[in-house]
C-alpha positions in Angstrom: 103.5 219.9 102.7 102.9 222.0 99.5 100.4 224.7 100.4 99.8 226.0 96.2 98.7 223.6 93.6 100.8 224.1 90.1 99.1 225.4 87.2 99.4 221.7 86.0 97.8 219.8 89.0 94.9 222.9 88.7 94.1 222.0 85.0 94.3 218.5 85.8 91.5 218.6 88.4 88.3 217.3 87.7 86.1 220.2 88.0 88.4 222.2 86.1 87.6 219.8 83.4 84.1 220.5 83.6 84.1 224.2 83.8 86.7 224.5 81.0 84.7 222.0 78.7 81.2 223.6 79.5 83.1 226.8 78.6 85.0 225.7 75.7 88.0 226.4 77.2 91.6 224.1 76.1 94.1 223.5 79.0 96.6 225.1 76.2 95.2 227.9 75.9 95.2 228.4 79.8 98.6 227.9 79.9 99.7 230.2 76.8 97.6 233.1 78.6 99.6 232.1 81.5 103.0 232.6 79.9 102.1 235.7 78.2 100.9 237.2 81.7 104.4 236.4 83.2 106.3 237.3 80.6 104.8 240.8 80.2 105.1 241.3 84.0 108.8 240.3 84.1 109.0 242.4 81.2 107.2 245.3 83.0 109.3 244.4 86.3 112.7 244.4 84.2 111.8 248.0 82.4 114.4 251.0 83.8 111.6 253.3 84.8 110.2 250.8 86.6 113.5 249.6 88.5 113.8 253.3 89.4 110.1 253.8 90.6 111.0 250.7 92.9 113.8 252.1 94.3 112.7 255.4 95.3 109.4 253.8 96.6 111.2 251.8 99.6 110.7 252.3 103.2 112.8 254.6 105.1 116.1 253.0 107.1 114.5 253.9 110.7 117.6 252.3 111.9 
């Protein structure tokens, strides 16, 4: 059993509907805000400084 709706089912839900049209709100936009979020943070996750940050920041080997 899936435990996360997809951004799809979400915008497709009948409240959402509401709440976006009360608020002028297009399911496109939600999703191109969507893909700009993920994009910047795979961008952010890909960046060297930040690879390096990641790598110095891991738990000790207690082994």
């Amino acid at each position: 059993m899936k435990s996360e709706k997809t951004l799809d089912e979400l915008l497709d839900e009948p409240i959402v509907h509401l709440l976006m049209g009360r608020d002028g709100v297009e399911a496109q936009e939600v999703r191109a805000l969507v893909e700009r979020l993920r994009r910047r943070i795979a961008a952010n996750d890909a960046h060297p400084l930040r690879q390096a940050m990641s790598r110095s920041h891991r738990e000790p080997d207690l082994r």
